[in-house]
C-alpha positions as CSV (number, residue, x, y, z in Angstrom):
1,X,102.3,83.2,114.8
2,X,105.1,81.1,114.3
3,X,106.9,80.7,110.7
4,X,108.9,78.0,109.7
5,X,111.4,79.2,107.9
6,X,111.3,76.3,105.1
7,X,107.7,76.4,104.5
8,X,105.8,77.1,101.6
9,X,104.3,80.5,101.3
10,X,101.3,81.4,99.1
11,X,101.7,84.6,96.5
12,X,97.9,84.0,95.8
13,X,97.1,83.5,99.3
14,X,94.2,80.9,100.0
15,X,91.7,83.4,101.4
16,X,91.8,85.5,97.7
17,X,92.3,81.9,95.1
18,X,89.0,80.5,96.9
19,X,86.5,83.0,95.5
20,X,88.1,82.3,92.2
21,X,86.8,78.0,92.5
22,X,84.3,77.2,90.0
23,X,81.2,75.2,90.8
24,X,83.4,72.4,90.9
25,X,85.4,73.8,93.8
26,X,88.5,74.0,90.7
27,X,90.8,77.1,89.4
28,X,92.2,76.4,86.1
29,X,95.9,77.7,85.5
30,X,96.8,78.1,82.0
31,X,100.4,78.4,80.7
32,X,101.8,80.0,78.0
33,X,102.1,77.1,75.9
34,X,98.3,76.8,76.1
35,X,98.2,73.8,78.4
36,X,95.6,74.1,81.2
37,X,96.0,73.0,85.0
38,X,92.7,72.5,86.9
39,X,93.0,72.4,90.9
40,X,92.0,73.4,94.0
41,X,93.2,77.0,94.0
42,X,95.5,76.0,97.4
43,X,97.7,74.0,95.0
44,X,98.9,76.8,93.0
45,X,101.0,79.7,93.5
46,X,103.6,78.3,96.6
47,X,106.9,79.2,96.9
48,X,109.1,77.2,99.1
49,X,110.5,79.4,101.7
50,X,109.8,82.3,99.2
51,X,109.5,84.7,102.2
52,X,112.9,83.4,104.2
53,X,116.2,83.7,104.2
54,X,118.7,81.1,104.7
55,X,122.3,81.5,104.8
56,X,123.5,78.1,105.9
57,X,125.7,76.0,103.2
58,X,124.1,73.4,103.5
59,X,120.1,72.2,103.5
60,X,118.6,72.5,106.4
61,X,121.7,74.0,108.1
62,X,120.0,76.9,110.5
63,X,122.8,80.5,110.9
64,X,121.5,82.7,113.3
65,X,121.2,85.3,110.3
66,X,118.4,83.5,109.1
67,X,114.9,85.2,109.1
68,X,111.5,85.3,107.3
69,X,109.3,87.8,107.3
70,X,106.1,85.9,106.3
71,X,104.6,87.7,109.6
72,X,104.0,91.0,107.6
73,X,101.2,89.7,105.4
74,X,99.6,87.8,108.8
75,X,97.3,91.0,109.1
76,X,95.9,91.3,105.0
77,X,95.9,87.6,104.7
78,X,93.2,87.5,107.9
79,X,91.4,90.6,106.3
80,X,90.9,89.5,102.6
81,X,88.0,87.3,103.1
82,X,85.9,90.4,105.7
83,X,87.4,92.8,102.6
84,X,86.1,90.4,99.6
85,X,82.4,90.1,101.6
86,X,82.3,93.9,101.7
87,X,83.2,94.9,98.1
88,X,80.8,92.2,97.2
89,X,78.3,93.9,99.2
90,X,78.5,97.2,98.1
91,X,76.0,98.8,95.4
92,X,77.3,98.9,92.2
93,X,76.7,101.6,89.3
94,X,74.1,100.7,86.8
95,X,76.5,100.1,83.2
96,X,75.4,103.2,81.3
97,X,76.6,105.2,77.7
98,X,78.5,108.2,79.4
99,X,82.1,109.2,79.5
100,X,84.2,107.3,81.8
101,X,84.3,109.8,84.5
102,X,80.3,110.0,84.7
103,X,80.0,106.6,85.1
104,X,81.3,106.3,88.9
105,X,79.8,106.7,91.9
106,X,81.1,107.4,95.3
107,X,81.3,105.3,97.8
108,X,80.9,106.2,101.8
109,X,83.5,103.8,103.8
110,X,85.3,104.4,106.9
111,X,88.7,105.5,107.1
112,X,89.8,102.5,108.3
113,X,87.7,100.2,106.0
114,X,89.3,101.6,102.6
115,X,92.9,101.5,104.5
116,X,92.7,97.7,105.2
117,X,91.6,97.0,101.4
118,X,94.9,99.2,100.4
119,X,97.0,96.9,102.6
120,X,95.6,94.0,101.0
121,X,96.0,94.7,97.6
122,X,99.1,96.0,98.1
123,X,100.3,93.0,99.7
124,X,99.4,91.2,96.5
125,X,101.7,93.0,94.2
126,X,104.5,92.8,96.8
127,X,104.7,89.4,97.0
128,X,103.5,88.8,93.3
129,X,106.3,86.8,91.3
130,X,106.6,90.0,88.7
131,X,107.9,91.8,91.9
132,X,109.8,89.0,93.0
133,X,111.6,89.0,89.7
134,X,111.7,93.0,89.6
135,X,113.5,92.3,93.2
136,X,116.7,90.4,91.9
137,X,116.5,92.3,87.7
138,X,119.6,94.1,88.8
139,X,121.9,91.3,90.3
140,X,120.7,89.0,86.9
141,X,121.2,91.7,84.4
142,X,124.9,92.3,86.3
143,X,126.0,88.7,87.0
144,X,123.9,86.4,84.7
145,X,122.3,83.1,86.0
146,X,122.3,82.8,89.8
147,X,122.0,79.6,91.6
148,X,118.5,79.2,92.7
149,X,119.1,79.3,96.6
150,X,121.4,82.7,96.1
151,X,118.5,83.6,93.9
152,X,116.0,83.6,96.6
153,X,117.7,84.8,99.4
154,X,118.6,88.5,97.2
155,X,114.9,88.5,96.6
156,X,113.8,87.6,100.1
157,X,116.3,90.4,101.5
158,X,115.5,93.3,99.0
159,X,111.8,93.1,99.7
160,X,112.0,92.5,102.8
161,X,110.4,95.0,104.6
162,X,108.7,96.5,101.6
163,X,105.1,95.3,102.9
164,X,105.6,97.2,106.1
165,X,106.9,100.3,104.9
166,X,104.3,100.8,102.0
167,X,101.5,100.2,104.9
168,X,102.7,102.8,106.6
169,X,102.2,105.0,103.8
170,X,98.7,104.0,102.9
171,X,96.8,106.7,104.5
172,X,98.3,109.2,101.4
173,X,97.1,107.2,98.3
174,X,94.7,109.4,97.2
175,X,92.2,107.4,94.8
176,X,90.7,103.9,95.1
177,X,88.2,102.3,92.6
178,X,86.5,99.5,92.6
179,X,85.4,97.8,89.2
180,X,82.7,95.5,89.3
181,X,82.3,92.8,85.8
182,X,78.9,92.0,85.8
183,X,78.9,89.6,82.8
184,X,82.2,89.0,81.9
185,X,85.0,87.3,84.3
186,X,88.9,88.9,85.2
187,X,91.4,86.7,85.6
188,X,94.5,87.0,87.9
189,X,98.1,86.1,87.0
190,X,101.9,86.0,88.6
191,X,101.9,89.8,87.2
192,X,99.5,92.4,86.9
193,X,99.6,96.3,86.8
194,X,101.7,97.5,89.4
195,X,104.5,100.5,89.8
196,X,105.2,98.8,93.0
197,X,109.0,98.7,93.0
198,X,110.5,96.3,95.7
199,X,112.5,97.7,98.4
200,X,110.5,101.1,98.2
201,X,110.2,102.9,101.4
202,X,107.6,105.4,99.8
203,X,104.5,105.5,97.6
204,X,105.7,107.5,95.0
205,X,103.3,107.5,92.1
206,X,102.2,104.2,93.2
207,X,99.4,102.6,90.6
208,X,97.9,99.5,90.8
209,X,95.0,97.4,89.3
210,X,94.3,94.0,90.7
211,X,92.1,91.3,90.0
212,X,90.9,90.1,93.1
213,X,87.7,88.3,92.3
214,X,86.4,87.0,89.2
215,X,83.9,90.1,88.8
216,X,85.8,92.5,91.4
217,X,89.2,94.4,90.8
218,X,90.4,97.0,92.2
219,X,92.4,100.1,91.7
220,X,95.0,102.4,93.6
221,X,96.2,105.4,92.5
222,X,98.2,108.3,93.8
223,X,98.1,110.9,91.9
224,X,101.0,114.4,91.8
225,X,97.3,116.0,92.4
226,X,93.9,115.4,93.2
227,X,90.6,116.6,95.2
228,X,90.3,114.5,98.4
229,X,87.1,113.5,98.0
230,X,85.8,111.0,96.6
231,X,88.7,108.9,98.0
232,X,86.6,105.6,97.0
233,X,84.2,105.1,94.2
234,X,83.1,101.9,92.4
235,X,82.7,101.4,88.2
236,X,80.8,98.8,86.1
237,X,83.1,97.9,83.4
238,X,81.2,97.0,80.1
239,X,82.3,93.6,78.6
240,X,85.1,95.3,76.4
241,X,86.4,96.7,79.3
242,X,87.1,93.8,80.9
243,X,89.2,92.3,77.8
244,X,91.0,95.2,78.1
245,X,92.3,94.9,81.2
246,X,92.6,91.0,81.2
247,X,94.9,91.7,77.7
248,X,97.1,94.0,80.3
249,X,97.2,91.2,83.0
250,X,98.6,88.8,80.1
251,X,101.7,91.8,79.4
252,X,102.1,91.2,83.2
253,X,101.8,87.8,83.3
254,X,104.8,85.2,83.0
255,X,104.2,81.7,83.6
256,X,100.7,81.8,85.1
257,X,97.1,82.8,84.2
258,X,94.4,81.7,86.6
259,X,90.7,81.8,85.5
260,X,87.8,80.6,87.2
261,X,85.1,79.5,83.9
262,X,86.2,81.8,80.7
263,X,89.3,80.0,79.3
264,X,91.4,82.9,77.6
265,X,93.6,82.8,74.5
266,X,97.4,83.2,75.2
267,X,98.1,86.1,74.0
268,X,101.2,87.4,71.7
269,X,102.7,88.7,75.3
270,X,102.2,85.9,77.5
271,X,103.6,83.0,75.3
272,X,106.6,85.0,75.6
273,X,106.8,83.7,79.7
274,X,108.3,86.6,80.6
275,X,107.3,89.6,83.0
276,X,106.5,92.7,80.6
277,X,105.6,96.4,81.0
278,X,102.9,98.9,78.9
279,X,104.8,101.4,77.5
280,X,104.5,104.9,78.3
281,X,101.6,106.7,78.0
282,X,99.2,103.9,77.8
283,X,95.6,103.3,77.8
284,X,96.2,102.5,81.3
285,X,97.4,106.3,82.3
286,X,94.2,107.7,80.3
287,X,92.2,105.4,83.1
288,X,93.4,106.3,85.9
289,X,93.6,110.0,84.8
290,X,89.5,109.8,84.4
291,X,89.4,108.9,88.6
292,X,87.0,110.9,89.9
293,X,88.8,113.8,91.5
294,X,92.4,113.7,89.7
295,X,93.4,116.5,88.2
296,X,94.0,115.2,84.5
């Protein structure tokens, strides 16, 4: 597939931002001054070139250093919607009083099957603007304001890459969840949970939680230790739950909140417009210690 090298590429890619269209076939995007944004969801979250690197002087001007490597998210961007239509078939746990660990369930899924919705998700936090901004902290913090073009091109080159190496790793995460918001509504942002670090070459402790539906998010955890099996289980998240976790999206979060019907209020992190972190321990750790099978 070819890949202009000044085109604009999607962080929300189109196949993911369409199951978040209202009856109206709109997404709103709020900011963190409160104002609100109502689209078609292919509108919002483009980058120009965000994926390319250009070292010509001038606009336009081709090098024959110049590459993109938009091709690595070809393969997740043509799963998402089969992935979506399977998570949204799946059975879901009844919401029950129990502690958090009693209230999975497994879930029986090819090899294969759960390895494809790793590499999606994944590609959404490494091409997620929080990462983007993780991917040039250093040379800001060092040099102060860069000039937008140098800007992109240190972000383009220190995640390049990153995509295909995690991928390669994927058959080692240990835990994935799915959490399923039966009456409440997630919303997605330009920053969610992640310990995805750009560049990476290995999972590490690699945790993420991603919106990826308005009733369907979806975690990935790998843990120092764990029993193999379950690998995948599925939760119903009561309607607190669901506040919780869209509060930690807003930390996240930087210039964009999407939503598909239930407008939230900025909160005290996101009118801040900048990329922030939960500090350690955090709800967030408790979670994922209660995965069924990690040894808390």
């Amino acid at each position: 597939m070819a890949h202009p090298l000044a085109s604009k590429h999607h962080w929300w890619p189109k196949g993911v931002s369409r199951y978040w269209k209202n009856d109206e076939g709109i997404v709103h995007w709020l900011k963190p001054d409160g104002e609100v944004i109502s689209s078609d969801p292919a509108n919002f979250a483009a980058i120009g070139g965000g994926h390319s690197v250009r070292l010509g002087n001038d606009p336009g001007e081709d090098t024959p250093w110049d590459f993109t490597f938009e091709p690595e998210f070809d393969r997740p961007d043509s799963a998402f919607p089969h992935v979506i239509e399977w998570l949204q078939s799946l059975d879901r746990p009844p919401l029950i009083e129990a502690g958090l660990r009693d209230r999975y369930i497994p879930i029986e899924a090819a090899s294969e099957q759960i390895d494809q919705l790793l590499e999606c998700v994944i590609s959404l936090a490494v091409r997620s603007p929080m990462t983007r901004a993780l991917a040039v902290a250093t040379a800001e913090h060092l040099r102060g304001s860069i000039k937008v073009k140098e800007k992109n091109n240190l972000i383009s080159m220190n995640l390049r890459g990153t995509q295909r190496n995690h991928a390669r790793n994927i058959p080692y995460i240990g835990k994935v969840a799915i959490i399923y918001s039966p009456n409440r509504e997630f919303i997605f942002g330009d920053g969610f949970y992640s310990t995805l670090a750009p560049g990476s070459y290995n999972l590490g402790s690699l945790s993420i939680i991603c919106p990826i539906t308005p009733r369907i998010a979806v975690v990935i955890h790998k843990p120092s230790q764990y029993r193999t099996r379950p690998r995948l289980s599925a939760i119903t998240f009561a309607d607190q739950e669901t506040d919780g976790l869209n509060s930690v999206t807003q930390i996240y979060a930087c210039n964009a909140v999407f939503y598909r019907e239930e407008k939230p209020t900025p909160s005290e992190y996101f009118v801040l417009r900048r990329h922030q972190v939960l500090d350690w321990p955090n709800a967030i750790c408790a979670f994922l210690r209660q995965l069924p099978g990690v040894q808390s």
